[in-house]
C-alpha positions in Angstrom: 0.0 0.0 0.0 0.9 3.6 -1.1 2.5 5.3 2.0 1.9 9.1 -0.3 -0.8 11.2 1.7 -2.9 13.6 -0.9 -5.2 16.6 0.3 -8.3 14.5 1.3 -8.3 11.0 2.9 -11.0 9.8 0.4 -13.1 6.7 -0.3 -14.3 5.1 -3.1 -18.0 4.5 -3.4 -20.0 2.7 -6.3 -22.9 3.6 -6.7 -26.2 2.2 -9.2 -29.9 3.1 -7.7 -29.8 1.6 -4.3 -30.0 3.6 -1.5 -26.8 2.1 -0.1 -24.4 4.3 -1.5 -26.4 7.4 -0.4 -26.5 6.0 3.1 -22.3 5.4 2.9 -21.8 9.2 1.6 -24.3 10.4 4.7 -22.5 8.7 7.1 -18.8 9.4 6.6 -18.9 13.0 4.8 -19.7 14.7 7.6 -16.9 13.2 9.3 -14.9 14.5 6.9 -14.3 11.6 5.1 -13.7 12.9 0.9 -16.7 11.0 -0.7 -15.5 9.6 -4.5 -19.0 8.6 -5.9 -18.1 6.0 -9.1 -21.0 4.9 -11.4 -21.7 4.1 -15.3 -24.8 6.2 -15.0 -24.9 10.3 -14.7 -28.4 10.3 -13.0 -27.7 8.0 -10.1 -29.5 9.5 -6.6 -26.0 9.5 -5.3 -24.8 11.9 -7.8 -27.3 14.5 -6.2 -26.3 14.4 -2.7 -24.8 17.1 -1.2 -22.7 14.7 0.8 -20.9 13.7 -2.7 -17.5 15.3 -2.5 -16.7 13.8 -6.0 -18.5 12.5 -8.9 -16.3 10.2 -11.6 -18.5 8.7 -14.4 -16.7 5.1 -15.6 -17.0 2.8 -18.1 -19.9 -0.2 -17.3 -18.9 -3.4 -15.6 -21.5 -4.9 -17.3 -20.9 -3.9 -21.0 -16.9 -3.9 -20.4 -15.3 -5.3 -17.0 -11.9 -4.9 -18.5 -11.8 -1.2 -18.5 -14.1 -0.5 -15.5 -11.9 -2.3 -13.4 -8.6 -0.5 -15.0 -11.0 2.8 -14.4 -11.4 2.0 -10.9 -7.7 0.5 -10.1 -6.3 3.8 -11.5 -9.1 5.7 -9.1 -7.6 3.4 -6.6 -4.2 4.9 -7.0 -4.8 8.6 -6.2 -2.5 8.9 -3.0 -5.7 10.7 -1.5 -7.3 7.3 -1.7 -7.5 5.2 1.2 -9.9 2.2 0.3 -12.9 1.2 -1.6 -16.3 0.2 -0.1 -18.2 -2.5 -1.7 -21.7 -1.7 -2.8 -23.2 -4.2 -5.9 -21.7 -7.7 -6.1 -20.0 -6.5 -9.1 -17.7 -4.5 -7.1 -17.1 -7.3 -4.1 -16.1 -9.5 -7.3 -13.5 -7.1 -8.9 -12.4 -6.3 -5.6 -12.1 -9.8 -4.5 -10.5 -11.2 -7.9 -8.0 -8.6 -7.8 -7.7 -7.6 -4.3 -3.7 -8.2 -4.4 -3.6 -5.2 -7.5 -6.1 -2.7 -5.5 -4.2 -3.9 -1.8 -0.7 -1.9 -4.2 -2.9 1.1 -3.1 -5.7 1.2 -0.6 -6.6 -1.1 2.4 -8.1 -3.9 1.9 -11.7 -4.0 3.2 -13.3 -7.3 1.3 -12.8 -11.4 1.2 -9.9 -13.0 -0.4 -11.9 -14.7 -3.7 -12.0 -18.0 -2.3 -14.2 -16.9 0.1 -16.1 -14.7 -2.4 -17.1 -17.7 -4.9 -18.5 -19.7 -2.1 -20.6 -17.0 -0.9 -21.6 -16.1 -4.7 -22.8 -19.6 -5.5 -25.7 -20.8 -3.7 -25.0 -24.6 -4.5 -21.6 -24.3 -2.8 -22.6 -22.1 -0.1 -25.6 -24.7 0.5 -22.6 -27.6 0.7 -21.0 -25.5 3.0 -23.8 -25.0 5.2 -24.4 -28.5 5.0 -20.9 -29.2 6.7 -21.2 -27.0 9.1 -24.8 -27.8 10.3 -26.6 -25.2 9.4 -30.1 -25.4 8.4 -30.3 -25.1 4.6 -33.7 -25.2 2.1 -32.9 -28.4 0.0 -31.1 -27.3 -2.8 -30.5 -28.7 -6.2 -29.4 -27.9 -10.0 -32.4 -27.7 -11.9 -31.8 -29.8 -14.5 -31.4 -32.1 -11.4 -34.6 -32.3 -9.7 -37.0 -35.7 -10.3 -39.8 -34.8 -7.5 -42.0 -31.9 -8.5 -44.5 -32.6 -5.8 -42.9 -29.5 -3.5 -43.0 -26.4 -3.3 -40.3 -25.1 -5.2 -38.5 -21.7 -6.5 -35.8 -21.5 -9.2 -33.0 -18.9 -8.3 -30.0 -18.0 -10.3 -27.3 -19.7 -8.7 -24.7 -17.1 -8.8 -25.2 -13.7 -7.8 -23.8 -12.6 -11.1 -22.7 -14.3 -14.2 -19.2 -13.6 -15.1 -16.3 -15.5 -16.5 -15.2 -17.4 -13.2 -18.9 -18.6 -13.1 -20.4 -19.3 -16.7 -18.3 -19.3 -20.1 -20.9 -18.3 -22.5 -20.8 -14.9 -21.9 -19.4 -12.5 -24.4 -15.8 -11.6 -23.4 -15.7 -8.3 -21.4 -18.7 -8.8 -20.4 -21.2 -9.9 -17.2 -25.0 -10.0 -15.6 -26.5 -9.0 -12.2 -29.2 -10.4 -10.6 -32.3 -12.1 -11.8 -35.7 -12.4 -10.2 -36.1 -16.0 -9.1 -38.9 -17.5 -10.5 -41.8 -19.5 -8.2 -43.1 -22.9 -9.7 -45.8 -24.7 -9.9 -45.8 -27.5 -7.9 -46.9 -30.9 -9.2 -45.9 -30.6 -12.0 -42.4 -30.7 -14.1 -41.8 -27.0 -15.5 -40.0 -26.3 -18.9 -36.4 -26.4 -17.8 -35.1 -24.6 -20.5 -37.4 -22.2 -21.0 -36.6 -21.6 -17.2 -33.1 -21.7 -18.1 -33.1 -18.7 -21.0 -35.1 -17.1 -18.4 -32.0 -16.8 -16.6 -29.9 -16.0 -20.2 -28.6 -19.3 -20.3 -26.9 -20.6 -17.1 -28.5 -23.9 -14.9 -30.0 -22.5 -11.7 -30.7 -23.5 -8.8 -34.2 -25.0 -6.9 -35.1 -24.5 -3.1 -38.0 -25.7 -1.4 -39.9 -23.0 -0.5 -39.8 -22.3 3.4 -42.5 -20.1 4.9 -41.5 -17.4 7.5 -40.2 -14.0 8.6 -36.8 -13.6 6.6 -33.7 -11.9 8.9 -30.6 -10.9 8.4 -27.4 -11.0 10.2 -25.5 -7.8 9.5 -21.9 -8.7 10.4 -18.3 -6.4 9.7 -15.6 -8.8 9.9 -11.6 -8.5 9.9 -9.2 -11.6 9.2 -12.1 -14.0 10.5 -13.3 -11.8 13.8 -16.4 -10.3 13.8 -15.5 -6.4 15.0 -19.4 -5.4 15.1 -22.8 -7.3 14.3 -26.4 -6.6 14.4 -29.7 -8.3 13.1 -32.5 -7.5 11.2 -36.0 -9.1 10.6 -38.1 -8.1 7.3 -41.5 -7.0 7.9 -42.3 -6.6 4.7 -41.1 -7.0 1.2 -41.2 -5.2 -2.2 -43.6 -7.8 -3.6 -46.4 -10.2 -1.0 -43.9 -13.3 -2.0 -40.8 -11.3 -0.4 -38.1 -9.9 -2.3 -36.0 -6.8 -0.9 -37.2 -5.6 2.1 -39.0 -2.6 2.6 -40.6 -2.5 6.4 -37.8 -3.8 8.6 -36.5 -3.8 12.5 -33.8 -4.3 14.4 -34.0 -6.9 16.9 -31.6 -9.6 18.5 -32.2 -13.4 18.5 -29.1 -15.6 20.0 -29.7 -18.7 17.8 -29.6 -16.8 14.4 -26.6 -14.6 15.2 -24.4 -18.0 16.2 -25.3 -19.4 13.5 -23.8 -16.1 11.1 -21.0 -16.1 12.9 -20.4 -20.2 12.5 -20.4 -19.6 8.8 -18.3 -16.3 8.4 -15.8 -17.3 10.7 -15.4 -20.7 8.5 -14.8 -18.7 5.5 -12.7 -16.7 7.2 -14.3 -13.5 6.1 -12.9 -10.1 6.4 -15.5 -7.5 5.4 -18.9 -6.3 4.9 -21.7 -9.2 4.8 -25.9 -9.3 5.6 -26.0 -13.1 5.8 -30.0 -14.3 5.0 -31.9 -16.4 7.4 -35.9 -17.4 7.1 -37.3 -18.5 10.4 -40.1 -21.3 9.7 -43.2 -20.1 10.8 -44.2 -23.5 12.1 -41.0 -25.3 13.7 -39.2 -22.1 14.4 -35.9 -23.1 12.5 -33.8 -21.2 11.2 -32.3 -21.6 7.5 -29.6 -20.1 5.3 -30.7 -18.3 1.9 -27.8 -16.4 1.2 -24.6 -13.9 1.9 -24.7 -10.4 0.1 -21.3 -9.6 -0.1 -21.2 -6.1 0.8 -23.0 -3.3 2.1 -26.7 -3.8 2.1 -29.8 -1.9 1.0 -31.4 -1.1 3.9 -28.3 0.1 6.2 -30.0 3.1 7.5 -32.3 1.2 9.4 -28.7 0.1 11.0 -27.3 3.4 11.0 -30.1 4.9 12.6 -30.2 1.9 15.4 -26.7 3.4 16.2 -25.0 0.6 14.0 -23.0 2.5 11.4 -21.5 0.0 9.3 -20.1 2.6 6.8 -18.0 4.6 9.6 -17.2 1.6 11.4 -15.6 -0.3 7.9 -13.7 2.9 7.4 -12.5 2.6 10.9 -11.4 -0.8 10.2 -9.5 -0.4 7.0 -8.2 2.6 8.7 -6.6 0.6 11.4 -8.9 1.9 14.3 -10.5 -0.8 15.0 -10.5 -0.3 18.6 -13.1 3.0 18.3 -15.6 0.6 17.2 -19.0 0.8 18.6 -20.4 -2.8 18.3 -24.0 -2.2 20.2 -26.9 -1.2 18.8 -30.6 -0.4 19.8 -33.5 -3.3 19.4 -36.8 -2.0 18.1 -35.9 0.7 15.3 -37.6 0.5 12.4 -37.6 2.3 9.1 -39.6 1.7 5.5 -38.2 2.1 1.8 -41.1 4.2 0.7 -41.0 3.3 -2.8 -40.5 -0.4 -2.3 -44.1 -0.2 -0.4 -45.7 1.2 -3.2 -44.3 -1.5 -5.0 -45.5 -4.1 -2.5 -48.9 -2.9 -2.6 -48.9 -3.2 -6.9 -48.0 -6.6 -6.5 -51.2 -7.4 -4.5 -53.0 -6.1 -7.1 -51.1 -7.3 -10.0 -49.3 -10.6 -9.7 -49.8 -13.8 -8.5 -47.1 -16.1 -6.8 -47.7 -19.6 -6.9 -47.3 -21.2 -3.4 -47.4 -18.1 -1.7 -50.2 -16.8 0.1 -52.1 -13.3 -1.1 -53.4 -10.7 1.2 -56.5 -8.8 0.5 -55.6 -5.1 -0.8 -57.6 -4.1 2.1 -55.5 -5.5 4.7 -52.1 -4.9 3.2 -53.0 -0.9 2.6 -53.9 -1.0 6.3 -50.7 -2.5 7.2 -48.6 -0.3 5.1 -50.7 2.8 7.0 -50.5 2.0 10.1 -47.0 0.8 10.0 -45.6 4.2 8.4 -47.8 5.8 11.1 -46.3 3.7 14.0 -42.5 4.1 12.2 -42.3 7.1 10.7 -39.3 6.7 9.7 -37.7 6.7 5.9 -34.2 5.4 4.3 -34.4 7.7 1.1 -36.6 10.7 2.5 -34.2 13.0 4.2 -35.3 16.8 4.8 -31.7 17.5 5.4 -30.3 15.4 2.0 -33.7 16.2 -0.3 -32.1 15.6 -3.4 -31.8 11.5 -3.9 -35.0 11.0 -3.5 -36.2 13.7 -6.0 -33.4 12.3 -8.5 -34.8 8.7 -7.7 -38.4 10.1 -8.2 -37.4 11.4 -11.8 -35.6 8.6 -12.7 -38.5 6.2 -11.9 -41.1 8.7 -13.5 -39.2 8.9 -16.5 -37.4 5.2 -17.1 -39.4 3.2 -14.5 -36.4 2.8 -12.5 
């Protein structure tokens, strides 16, 4: 690492149109942290807040990985530059495949690769799980499965699709996510229509387990958690789940050991929000997945006195020791958007397997919840413009 100190001590921040990256530049700006906002697109809501010290455009990871990773490894080398915080998968990947080119010039604050590609394939990370006795959905390759007679939901099985993953991609080039895709049960679907669905690649099947989704929020260095925290979903953007977009903070013993059990096996250093759903009937807990770097709904943690953005610049800052860990039970917080979207999808789509509300009772939910938690991740009277940019940008490309 680059010993050559610039005028700022700046970060590096990715940023698409999650709220993630307008929570990172909230929290550490005013700590006078120099905020670097990155992104392919001019008209990202992190582009219009005034906590963006910087604004650099770059090439697409998804249309050329080559030269956004060159783009950001040169950002990288500013002396002003201190490290780079993970936001999209995209960014955990490059940073994890060539975390020994970007550790030449910032701290390292992400999982060597190894660790990566198990958390980024759900049949390995299922396998894993497996080993290490915890709780998993059973989990298959599609074109794998012989008994239909379950209730059963086809994900992608890697949280992108680039070259270490699938080789029929065009060179230069990768995918994101993918909605997973709920099937009937009882009878055989057709597999490859299910597998263009997902451009090409084999995913993955999961019996479907009913229950109140959480996650384990967890900051880790060289296998040690440094602070933790957990979150239960109260709501999602559609009535079948999804992102969350009415969530609290709470504490449960059981779920937390087990996030730790399997981040301390991959020897994680990091950002992670490890997925748990709690089965409404036996109360077990079982693994979905690990998002690889800072999560969606952080605010809800920042706000519960959890603030993972300041505390994983601490860390790659070598402070670990002015680390906070606690946090307070009870905070809640709504994506206002998302429950918009969750109340279309009651009116709009069906799930199979998955139990509708009445629009009745889920508009009353979503009113009395907002009047109980009045609380907002994007709304912010004293950082107004995201959510007008991420207003426009929905008005005018449905984003």
């Amino acid at each position: 690492m680059t010993t050559t100190t610039g005028q700022w001590n700046s970060i590096i921040v990715p940023a698409n149109f999650s709220i993630n990256a307008v929570a990172c530049l909230r929290s550490l700006a005013p700590r006078d942290v120099h905020t670097i906002v990155v992104s392919e697109h001019d008209d990202v809501p992190a582009f219009a807040s005034k906590y963006c010290d910087e604004k650099v455009l770059m090439p697409s990871p998804y249309d050329n990985f080559p030269a956004y990773k060159e783009s950001l490894l040169a950002l990288a080398a500013r002396p002003d530059v201190r490290t780079v915080v993970p936001t999209r998968e995209m960014d955990a990947y490059i940073l994890s495949k060539y975390r020994e080119e970007f550790a030449e010039h910032v701290t390292v604050g992400w999982p060597s690769f190894d660790s990566l590609r198990t958390a980024q394939d759900g049949k390995e990370l299922a396998e894993t799980a497996e080993e290490l006795d915890i709780p998993v959905p059973k989990t298959e390759v599609l074109d794998e499965v012989t008994d239909w007679n379950r209730k059963l939901i086809a994900k992608q099985r890697y949280s992108l699709l680039a070259e270490d993953y699938v080789d029929f991609l065009e060179p230069g080039t990768c995918e994101g996510r993918m909605d997973p895709i709920y099937l009937e049960s009882g009878s055989e679907p057709d597999t490859d229509a299910v597998i263009e669905k997902m451009l090409g690649h084999v995913p993955i099947t999961q019996e479907i387990v009913t229950g109140m989704e959480y996650s384990f929020r967890a900051l880790y260095e060289n296998g040690e958690p440094v602070a933790t925290s957990l979150r239960r979903q109260l709501r999602g953007k559609t009535y079948a789940g999804g992102m969350s977009v009415f969530r609290e903070m709470t504490h449960d013993p059981e779920v937390e050991e087990l996030g730790e059990r399997l981040l301390s096996h991959l020897d994680w250093h990091g950002l992670a929000s490890v997925q748990f759903i709690k089965d409404h009937e036996t109360g077990e807990f079982y693994l979905l997945e690990i998002n690889p770097r800072i999560w969606a709904s952080v605010l809800l943690d920042v706000r519960a006195g959890a603030d993972y953005p300041y505390n994983y610049w601490l860390m790659t800052q070598g402070q670990t020791d002015e680390i906070d860990p606690g946090y307070q039970e009870g905070v809640a917080t709504h994506l206002l958007a998302g429950e918009i979207q969750y109340l279309w999808s009651v009116l709009r789509y069906n799930y199979p397997n998955v139990d509708k509300p009445s629009i009745r009772t889920a508009t009353w939910e979503v009113a009395s919840s907002i009047y109980e938690h009045p609380h907002f991740d994007f709304v912010s009277l004293d950082d107004p413009r995201p959510f007008a940019q991420g207003v426009l940008n929905t008005l005018s490309r449905g984003r």
